[in-house]
TIBA-282154 format. One line per 10 residues: number of its first residue (from 1); their letters; for each residue x, y, z of N, C-alpha, C, CB. Coordinates in Angstrom, 2 decimals, padded with zeros to 5 digits. Glycine has a CB too. Example, Ala and Ser with C-alpha at 12.3 -4.5 7.8 and 13.67 -1.06 7.14 Angstrom:
<drendrens>
1 = AS = 013.19 -005.69 007.80 012.30 -004.50 007.80 013.20 -003.30 007.80 011.31 -004.47 009.05; 012.85 -002.25 007.08 013.67 -001.06 007.14 012.90 000.03 007.87 014.08 -000.60 005.72
</drendrens>
This chain:
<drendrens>
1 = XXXXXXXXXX = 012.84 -073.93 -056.80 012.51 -072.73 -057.54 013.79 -072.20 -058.19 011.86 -071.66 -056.61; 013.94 -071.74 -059.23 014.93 -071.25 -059.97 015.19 -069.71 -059.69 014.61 -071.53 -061.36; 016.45 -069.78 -059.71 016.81 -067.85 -058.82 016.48 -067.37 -059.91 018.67 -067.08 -058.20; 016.10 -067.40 -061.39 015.40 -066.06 -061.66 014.11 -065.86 -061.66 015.66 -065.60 -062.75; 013.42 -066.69 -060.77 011.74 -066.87 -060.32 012.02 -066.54 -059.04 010.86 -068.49 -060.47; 013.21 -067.03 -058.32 013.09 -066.44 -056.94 013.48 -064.96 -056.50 013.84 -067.24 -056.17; 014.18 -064.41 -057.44 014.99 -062.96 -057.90 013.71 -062.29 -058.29 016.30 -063.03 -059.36; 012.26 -062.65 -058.97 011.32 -061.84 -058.81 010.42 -061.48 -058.40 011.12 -061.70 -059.18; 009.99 -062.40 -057.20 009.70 -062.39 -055.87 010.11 -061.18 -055.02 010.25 -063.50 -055.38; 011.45 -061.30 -054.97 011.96 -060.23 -054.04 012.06 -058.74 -054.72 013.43 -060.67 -053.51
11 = XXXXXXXXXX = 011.86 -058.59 -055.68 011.38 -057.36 -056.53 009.97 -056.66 -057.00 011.85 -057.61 -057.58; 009.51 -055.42 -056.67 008.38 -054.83 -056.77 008.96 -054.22 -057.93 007.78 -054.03 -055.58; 007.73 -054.69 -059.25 007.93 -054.04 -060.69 006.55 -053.25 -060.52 008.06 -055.25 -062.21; 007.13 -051.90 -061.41 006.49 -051.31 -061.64 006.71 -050.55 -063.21 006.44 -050.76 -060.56; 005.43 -049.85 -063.82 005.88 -049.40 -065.10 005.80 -047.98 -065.56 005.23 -050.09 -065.98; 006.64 -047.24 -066.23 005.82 -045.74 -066.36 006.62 -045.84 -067.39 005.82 -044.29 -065.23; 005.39 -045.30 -068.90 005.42 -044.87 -070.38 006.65 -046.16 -070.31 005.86 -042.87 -070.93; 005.77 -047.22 -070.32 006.13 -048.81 -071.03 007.91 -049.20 -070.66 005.86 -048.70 -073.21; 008.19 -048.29 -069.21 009.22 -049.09 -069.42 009.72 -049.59 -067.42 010.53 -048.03 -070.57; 010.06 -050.77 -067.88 009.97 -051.63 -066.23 010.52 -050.75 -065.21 010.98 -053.18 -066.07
21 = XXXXXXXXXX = 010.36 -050.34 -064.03 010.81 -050.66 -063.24 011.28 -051.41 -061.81 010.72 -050.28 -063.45; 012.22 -051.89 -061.60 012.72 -053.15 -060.40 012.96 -052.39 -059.21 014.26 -054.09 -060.75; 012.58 -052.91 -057.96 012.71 -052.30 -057.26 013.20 -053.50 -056.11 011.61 -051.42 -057.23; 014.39 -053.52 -055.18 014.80 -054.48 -054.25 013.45 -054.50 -053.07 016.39 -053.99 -053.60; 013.73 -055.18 -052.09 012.92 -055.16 -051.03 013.02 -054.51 -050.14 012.80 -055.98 -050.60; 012.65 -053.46 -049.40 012.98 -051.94 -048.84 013.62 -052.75 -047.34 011.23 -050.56 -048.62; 014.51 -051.49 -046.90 014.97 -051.96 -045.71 014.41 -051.56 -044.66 016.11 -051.77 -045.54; 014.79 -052.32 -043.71 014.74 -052.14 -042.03 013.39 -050.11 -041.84 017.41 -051.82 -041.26; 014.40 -049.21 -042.28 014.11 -048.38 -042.01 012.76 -047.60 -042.33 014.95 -048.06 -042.20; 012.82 -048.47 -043.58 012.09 -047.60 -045.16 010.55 -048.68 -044.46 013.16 -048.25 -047.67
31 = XXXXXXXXXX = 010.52 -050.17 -043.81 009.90 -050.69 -043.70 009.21 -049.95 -042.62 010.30 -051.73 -043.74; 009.54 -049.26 -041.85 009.19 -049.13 -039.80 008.53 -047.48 -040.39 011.36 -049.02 -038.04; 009.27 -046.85 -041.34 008.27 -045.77 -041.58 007.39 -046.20 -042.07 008.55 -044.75 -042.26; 007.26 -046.23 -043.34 005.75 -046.77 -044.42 004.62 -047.10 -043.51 006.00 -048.41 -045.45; 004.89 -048.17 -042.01 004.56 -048.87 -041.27 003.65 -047.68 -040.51 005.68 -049.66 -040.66; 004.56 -046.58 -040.13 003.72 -045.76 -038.93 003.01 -044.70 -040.08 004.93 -044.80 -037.44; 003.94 -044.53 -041.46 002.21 -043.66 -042.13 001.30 -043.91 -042.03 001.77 -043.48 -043.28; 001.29 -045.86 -042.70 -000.08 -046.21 -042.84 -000.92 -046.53 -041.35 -000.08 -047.49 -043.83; -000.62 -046.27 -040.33 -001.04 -046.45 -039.15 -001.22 -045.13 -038.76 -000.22 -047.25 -038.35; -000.76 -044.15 -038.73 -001.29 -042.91 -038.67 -002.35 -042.42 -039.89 -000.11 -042.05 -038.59
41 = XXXXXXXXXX = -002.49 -042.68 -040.80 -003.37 -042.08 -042.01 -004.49 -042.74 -041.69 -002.92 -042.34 -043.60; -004.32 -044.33 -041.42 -005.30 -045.37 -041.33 -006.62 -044.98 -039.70 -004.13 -047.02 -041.13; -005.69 -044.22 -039.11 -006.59 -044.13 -037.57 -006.85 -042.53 -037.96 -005.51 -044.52 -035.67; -006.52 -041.54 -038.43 -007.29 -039.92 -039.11 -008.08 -040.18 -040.53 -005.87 -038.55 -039.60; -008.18 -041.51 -041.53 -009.08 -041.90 -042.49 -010.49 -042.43 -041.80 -008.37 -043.00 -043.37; -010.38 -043.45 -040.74 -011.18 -044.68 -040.26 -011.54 -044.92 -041.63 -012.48 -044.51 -039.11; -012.88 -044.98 -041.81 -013.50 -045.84 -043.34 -014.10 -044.29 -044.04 -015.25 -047.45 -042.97; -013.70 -043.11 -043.93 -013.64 -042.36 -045.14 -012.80 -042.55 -046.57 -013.30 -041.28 -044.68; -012.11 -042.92 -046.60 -011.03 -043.06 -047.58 -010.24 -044.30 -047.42 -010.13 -041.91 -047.50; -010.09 -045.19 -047.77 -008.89 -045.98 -048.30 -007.44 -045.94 -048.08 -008.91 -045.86 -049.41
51 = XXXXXXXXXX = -006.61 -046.75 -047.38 -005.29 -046.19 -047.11 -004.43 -047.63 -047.38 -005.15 -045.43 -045.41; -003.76 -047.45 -048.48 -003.03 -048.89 -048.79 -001.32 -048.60 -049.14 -003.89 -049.69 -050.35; -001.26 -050.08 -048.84 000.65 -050.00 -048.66 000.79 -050.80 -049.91 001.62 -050.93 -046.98; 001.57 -049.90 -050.87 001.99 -051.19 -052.00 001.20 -051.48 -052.98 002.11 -052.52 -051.44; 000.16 -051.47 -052.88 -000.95 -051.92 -053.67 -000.89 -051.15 -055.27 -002.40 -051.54 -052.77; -001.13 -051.83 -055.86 -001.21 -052.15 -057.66 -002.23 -050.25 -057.70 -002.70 -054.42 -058.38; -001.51 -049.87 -058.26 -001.64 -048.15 -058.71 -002.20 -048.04 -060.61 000.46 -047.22 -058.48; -003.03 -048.37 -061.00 -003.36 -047.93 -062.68 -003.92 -046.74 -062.45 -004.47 -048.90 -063.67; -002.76 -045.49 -062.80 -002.98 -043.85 -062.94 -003.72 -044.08 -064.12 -001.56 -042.70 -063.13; -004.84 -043.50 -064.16 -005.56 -042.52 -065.41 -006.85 -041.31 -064.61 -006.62 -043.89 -066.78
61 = XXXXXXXXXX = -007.00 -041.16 -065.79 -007.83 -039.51 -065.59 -009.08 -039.71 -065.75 -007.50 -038.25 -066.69; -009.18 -041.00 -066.34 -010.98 -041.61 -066.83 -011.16 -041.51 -065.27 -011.37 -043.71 -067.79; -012.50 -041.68 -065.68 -013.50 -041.56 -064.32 -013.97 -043.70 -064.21 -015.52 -040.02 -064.91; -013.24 -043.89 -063.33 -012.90 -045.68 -062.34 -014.14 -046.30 -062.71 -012.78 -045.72 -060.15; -015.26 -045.72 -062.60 -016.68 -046.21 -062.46 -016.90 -046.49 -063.87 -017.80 -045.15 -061.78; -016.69 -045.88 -064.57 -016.66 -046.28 -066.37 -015.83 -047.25 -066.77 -016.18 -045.11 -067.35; -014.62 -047.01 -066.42 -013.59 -048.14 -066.65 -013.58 -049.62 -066.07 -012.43 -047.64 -066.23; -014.40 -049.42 -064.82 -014.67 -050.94 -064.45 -015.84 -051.34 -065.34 -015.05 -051.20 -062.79; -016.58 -050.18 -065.64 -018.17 -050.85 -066.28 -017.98 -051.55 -067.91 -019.56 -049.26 -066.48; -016.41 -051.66 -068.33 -016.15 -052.02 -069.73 -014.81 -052.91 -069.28 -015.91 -050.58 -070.92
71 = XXXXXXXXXX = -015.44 -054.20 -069.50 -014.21 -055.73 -069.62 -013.05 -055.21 -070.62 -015.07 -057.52 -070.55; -013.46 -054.22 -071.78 -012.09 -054.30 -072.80 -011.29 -052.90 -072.28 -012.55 -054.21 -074.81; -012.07 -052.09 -071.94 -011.17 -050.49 -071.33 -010.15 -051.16 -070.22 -012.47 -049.00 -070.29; -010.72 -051.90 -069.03 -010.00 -052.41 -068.25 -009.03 -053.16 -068.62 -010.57 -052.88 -067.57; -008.74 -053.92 -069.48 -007.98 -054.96 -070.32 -006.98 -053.97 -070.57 -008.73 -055.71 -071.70; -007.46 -053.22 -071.34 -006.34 -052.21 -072.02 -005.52 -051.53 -071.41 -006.77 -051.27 -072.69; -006.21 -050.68 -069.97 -005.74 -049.98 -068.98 -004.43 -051.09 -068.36 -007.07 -049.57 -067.92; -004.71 -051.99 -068.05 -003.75 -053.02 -067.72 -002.42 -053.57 -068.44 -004.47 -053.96 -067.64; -002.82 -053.56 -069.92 -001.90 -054.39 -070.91 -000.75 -053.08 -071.62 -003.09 -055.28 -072.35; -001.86 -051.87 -070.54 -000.70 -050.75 -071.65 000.48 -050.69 -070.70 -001.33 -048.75 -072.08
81 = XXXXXXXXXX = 000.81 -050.78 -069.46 002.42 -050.31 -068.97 002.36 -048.87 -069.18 003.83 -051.00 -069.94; 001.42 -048.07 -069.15 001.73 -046.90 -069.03 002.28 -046.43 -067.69 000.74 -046.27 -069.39; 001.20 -046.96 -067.05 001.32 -046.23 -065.77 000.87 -046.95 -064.24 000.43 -044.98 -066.02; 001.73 -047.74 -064.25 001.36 -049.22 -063.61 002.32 -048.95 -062.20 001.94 -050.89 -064.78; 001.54 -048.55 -061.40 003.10 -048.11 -060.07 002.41 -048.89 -058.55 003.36 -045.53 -059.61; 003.36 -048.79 -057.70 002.92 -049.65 -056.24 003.10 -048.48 -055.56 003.91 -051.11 -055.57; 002.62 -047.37 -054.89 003.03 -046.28 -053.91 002.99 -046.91 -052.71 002.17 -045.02 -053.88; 004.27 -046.43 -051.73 004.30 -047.30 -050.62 003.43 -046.78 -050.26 005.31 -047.50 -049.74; 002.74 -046.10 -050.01 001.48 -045.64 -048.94 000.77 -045.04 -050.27 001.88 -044.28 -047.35; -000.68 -045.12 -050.20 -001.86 -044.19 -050.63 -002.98 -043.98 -050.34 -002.12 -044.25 -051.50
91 = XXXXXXXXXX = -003.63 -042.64 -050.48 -005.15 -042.81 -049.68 -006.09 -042.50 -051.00 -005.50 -041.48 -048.14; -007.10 -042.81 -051.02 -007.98 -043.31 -052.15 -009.67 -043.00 -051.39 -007.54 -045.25 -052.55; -009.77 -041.62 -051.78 -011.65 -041.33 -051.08 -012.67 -041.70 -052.24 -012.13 -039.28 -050.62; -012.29 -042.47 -053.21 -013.34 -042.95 -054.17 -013.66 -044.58 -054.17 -012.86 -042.51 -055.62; -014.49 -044.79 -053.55 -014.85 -046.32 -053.45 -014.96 -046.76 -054.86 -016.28 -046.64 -052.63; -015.27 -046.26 -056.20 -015.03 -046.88 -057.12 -013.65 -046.91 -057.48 -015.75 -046.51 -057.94; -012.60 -046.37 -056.92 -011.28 -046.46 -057.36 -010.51 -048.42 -057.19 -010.43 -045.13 -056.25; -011.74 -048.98 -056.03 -011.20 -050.20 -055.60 -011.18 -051.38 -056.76 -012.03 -050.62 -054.37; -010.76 -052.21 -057.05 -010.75 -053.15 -058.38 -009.89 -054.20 -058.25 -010.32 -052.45 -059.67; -010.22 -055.40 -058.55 -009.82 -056.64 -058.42 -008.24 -056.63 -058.61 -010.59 -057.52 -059.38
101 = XXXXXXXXXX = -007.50 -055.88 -059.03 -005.65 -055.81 -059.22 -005.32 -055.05 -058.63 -004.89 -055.51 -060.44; -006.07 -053.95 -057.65 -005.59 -052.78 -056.67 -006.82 -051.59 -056.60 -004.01 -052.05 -057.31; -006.09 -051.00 -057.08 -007.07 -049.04 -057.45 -006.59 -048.89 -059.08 -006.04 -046.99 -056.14; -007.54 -047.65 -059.22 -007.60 -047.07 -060.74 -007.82 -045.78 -060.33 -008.79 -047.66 -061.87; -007.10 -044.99 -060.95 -007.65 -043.64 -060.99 -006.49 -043.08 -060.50 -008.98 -043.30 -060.20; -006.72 -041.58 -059.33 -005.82 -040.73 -058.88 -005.78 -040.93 -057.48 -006.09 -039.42 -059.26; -005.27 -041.14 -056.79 -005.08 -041.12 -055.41 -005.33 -039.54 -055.22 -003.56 -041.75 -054.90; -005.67 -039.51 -053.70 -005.92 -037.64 -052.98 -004.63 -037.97 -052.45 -007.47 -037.01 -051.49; -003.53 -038.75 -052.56 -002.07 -038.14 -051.44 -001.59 -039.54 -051.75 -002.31 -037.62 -049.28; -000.24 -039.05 -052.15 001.02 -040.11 -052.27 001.95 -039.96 -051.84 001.49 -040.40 -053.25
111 = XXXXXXXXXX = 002.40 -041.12 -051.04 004.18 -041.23 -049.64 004.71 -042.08 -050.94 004.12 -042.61 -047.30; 006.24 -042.22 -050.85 007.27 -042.75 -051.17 008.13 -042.33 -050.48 007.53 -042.70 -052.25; 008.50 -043.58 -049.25 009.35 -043.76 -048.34 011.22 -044.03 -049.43 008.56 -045.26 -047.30; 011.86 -042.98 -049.78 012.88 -043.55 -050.63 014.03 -044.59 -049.65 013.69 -042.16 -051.40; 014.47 -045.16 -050.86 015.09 -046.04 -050.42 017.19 -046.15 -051.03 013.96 -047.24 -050.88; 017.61 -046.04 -050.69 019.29 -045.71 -051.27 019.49 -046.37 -052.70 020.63 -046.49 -050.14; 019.00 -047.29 -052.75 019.37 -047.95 -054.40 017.99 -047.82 -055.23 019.89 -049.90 -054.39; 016.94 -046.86 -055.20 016.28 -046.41 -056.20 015.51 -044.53 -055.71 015.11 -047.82 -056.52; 016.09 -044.21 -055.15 015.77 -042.56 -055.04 015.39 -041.89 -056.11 016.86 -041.76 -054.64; 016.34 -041.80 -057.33 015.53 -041.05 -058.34 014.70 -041.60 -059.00 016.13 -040.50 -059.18
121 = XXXXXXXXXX = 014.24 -043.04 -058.88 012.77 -042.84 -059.39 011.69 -042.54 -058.86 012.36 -043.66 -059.86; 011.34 -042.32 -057.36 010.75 -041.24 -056.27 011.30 -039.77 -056.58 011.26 -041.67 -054.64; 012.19 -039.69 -056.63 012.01 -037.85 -056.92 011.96 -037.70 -058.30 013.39 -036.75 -056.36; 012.00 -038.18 -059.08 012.33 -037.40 -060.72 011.04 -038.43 -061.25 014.44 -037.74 -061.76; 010.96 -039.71 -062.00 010.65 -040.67 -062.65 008.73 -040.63 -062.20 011.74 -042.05 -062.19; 009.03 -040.54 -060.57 007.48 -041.30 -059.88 006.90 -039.67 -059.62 007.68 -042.61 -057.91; 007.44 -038.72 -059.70 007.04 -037.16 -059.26 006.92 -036.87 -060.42 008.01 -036.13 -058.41; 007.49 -036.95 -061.13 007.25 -036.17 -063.15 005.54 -037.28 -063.42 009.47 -037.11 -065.07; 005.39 -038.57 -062.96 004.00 -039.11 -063.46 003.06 -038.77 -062.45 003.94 -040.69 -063.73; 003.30 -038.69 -061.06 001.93 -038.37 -060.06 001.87 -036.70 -060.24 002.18 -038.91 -058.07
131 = XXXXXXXXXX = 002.63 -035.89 -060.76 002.03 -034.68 -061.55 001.78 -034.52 -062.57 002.46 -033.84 -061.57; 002.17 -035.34 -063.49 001.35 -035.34 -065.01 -000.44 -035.78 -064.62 002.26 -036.88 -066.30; -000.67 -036.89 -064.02 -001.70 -037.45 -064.14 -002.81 -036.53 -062.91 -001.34 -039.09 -063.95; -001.82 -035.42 -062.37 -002.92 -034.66 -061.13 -003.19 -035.27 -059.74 -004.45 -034.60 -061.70; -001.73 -036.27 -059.12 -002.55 -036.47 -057.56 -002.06 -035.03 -056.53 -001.86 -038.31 -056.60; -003.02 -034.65 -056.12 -003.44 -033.52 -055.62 -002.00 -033.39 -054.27 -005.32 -033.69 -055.07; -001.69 -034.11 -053.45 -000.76 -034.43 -052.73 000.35 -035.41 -052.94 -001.27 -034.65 -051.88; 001.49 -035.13 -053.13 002.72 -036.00 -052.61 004.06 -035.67 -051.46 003.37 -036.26 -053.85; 004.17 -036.74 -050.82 005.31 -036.51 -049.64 006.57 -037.07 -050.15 004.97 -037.29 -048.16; 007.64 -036.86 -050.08 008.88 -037.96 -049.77 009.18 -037.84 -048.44 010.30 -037.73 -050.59
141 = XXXXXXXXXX = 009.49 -039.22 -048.49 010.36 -039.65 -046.99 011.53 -039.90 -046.94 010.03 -040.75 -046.34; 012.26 -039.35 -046.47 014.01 -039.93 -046.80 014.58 -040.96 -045.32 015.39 -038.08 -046.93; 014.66 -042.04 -045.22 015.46 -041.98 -043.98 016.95 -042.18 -043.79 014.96 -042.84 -043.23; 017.43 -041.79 -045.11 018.62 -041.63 -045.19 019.15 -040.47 -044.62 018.90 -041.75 -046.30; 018.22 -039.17 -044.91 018.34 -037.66 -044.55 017.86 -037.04 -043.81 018.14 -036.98 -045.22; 016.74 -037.95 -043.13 015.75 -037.73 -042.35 014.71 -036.77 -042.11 016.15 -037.78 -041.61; 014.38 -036.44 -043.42 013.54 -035.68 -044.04 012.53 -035.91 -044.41 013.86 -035.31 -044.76; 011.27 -034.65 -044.79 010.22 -034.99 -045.38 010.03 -034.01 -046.43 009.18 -035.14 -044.50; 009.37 -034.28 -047.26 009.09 -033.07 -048.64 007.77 -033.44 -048.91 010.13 -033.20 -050.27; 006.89 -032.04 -048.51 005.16 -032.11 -048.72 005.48 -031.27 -050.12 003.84 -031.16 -047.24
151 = XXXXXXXXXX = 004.86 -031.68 -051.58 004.39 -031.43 -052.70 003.01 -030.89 -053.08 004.57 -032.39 -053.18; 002.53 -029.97 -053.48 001.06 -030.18 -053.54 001.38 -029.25 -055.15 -000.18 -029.40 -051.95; -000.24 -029.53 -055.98 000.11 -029.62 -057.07 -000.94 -028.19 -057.26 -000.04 -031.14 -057.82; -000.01 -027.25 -058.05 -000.88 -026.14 -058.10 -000.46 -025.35 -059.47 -000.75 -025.23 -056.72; -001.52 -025.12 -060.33 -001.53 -024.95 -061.60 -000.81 -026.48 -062.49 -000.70 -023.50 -061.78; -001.31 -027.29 -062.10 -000.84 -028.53 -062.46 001.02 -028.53 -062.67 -001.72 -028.91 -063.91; 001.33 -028.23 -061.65 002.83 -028.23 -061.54 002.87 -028.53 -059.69 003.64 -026.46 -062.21; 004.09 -029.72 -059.29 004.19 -029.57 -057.85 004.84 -028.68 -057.64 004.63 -030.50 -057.15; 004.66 -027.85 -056.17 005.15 -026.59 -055.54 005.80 -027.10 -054.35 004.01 -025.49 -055.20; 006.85 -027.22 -054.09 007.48 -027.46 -052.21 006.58 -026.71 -051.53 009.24 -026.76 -051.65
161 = XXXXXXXXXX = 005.85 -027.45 -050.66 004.85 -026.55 -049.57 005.59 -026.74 -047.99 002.93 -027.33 -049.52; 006.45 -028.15 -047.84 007.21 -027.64 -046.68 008.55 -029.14 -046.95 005.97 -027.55 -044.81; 009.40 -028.34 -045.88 009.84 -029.50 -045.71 011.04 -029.62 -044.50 010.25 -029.91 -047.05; 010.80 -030.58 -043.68 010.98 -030.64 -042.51 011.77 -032.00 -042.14 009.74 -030.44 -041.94; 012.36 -031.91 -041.06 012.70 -033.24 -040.43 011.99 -034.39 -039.77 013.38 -033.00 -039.66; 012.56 -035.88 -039.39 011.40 -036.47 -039.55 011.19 -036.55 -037.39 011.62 -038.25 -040.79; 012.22 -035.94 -037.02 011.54 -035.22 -035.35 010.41 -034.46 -035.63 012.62 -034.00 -034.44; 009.78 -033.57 -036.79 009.25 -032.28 -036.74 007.92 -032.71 -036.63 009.57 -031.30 -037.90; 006.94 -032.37 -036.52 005.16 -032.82 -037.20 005.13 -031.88 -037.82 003.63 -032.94 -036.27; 004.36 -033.01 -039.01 004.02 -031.39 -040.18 002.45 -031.89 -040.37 005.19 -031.22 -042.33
171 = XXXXXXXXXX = 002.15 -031.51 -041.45 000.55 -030.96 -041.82 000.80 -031.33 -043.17 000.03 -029.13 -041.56; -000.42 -032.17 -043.69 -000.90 -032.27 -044.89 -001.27 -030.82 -045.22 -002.01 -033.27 -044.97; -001.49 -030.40 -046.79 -001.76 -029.66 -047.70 -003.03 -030.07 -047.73 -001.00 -029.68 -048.81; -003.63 -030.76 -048.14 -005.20 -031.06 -048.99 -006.33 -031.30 -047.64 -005.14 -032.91 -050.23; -005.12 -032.28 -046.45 -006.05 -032.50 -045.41 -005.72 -031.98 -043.92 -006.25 -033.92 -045.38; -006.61 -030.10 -043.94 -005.99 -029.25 -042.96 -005.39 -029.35 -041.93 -006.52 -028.70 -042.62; -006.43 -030.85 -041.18 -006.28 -031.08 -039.83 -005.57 -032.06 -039.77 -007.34 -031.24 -039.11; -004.62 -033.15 -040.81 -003.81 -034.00 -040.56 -002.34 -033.59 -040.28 -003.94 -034.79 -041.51; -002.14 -034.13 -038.89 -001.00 -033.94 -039.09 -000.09 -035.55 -038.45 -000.74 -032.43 -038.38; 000.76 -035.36 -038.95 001.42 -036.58 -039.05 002.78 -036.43 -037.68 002.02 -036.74 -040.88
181 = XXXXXXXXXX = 003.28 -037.45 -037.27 004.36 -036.96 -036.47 005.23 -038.40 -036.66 003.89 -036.42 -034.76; 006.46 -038.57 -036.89 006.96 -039.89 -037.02 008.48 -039.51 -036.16 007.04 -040.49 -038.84; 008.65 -038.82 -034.96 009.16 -038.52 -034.28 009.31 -039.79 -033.40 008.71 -037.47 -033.96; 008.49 -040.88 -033.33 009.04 -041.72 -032.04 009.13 -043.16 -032.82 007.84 -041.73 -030.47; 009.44 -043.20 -034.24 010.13 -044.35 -035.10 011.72 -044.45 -035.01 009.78 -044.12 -036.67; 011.63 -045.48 -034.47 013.32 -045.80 -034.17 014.48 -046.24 -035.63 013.32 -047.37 -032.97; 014.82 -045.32 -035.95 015.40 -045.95 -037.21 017.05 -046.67 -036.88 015.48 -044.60 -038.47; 017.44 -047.15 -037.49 018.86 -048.32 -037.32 019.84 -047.35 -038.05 018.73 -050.20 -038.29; 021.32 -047.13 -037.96 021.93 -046.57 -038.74 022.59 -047.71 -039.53 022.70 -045.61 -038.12; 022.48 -047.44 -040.86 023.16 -048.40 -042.16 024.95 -048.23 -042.26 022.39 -047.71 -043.92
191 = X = 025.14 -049.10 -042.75 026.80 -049.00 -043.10 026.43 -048.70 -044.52 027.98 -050.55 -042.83
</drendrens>
């Protein structure tokens, strides 16, 4: 295999308003969280909602069920690079959101576990498009800082609704009774 076929393998691309982004392969730390969201979201979802790691993200505002019901809308939705993203974690309560390349539509709550060599496109780049397009919830995870930042989107602008350490349990915004605790994830310290 040739290293620039094997160089994109180890990179998660993603696109927002047509332009690439590369992303390395998350570390040790960034891996063991993502790991206990989707294992905590996944056992307070059971089969109400959808809870995926990574998975192929086409943001739009159309309503999923229309857009799958037309071969050329879907084509298009795909070929534009508008808004083509992988959220390390997402939960998805619309069974038509599901589709042969991932989901379509808006997620109800988006994690991005950041990672040291791409942070601002989780806080600035990936937060300026999951509030343009309206997902109702977003978290960051830092385990660099060991932090969390709950977002919720009100008057179509995100508002800091809390933000805490990652000893603390906090509480979803949208979903009263979730609360999350990632207090007993062992993280590694980096050089």
């Amino acid at each position: 295999m040739e290293s620039g076929n094997l160089e994109k393998l180890l990179l998660k691309e993603e696109w927002i308003n047509n332009i690439k982004y590369m992303s390395p392969r998350p570390r040790y730390n960034h891996i063991e969280l993502q790991g206990e969201l989707y294992l905590q979201l996944r056992n307070y979802f059971k089969k109400s909602c959808n809870v995926s790691i990574e998975a192929a993200l086409f943001l739009t505002k159309e309503d999923p069920a229309i857009i799958k019901s037309d071969k050329n809308i879907i084509d298009n939705l795909i070929k534009s690079k508008k808004a083509e993203v992988a959220p390390d974690v997402a939960v998805y309560c619309d069974k038509n959101q599901i589709f042969y390349r991932g989901y379509i539509g808006i997620p109800q709550l988006v994690i991005e576990v950041l990672s040291p060599s791409n942070s601002d496109d989780d806080l600035i780049s990936k937060k300026d498009l999951y509030e343009e397009y309206g997902v109702p919830e977003y978290w960051i995870v830092s385990p660099m800082s060991k932090k969390v930042w709950i977002y919720s989107l009100v008057n179509d602008k995100y508002e800091l609704k809390n933000n805490c350490t990652l000893n603390e349990k906090f509480k979803s915004i949208r979903f009263e009774d979730l609360e999350m605790d990632l207090s007993e994830v062992e993280l590694i310290e980096e050089d």
